[in-house]
C-alpha positions in Angstrom: 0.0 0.0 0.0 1.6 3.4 -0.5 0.8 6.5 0.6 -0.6 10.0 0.0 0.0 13.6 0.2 -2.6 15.8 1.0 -1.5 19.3 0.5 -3.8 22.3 1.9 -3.8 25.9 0.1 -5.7 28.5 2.0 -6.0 31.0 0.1 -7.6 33.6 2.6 -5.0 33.2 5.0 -5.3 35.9 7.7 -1.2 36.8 7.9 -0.3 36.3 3.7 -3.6 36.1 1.9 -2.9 34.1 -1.8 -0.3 32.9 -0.3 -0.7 29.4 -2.5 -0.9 31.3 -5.4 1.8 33.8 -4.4 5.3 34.2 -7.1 8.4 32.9 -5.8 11.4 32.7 -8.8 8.3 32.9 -11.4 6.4 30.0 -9.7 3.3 29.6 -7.4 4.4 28.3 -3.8 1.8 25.5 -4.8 3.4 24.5 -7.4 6.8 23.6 -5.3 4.8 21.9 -3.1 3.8 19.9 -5.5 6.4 19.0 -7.6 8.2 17.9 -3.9 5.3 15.6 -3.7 5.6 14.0 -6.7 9.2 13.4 -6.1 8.1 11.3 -3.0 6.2 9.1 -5.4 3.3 9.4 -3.7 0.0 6.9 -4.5 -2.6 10.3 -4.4 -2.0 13.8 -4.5 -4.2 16.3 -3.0 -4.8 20.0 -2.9 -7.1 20.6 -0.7 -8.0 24.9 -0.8 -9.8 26.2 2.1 -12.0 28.7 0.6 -15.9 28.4 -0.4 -15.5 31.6 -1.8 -12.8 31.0 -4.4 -14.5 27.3 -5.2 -16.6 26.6 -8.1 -18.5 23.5 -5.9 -21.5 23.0 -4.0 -21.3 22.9 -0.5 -22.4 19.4 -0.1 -19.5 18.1 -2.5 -17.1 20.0 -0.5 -18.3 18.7 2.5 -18.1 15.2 1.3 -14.5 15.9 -0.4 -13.7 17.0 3.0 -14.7 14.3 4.7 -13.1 11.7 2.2 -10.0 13.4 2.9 -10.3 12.9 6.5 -11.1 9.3 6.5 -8.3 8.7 3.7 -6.0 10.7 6.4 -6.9 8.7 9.2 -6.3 5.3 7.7 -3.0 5.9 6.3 -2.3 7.2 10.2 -3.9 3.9 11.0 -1.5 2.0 9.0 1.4 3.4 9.7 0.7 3.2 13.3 -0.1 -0.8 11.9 3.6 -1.1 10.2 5.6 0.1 12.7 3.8 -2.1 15.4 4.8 -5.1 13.1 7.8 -4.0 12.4 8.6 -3.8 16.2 7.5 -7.1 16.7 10.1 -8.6 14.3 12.4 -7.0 16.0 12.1 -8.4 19.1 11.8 -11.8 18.1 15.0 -11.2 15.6 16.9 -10.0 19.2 15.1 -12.8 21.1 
């Protein structure tokens, strides 16, 4: 199983609004983001903006998005947590 990336861009940040969409050396921070997460070779990929405003989608799809994220989130934390438990395990017996 590999793993994802979920990357969030609030734009209506209260200390740099746009900052996700802000220049750096003729590139949107986004974009490095997300070009370091591809280098990870993640499974998914996620941008994940945190304005209604800005969005062209209906409430209830965000909502749902949101929460797809969340479970997606959890069960990678879930099997990590999973991994290093069995990887533990070996351990022990290996030193055993």
């Amino acid at each position: 199983m590999g793993f994802s990336v979920i990357i969030p861009a609030r734009y209506e940040s209260v200390r740099l609004p746009g900052k996700p969409l802000l220049e750096i050396s003729g590139k949107p921070l986004i974009q490095y983001t997300y070009e370091c997460a591809v280098k990870s070779d993640a499974e998914n990929i996620i941008i994940k903006q945190g304005s209604q405003e800005v969005s062209n989608v209906k409430m209830i799809e965000e909502l749902v998005d949101m929460l797809m994220v969340s479970r997606l989130y959890e069960a990678n934390m879930k099997f990590i947590a999973a991994r290093k438990e069995i990887a533990s395990s070996i351990t022990s017996a290996a030193m055993a």
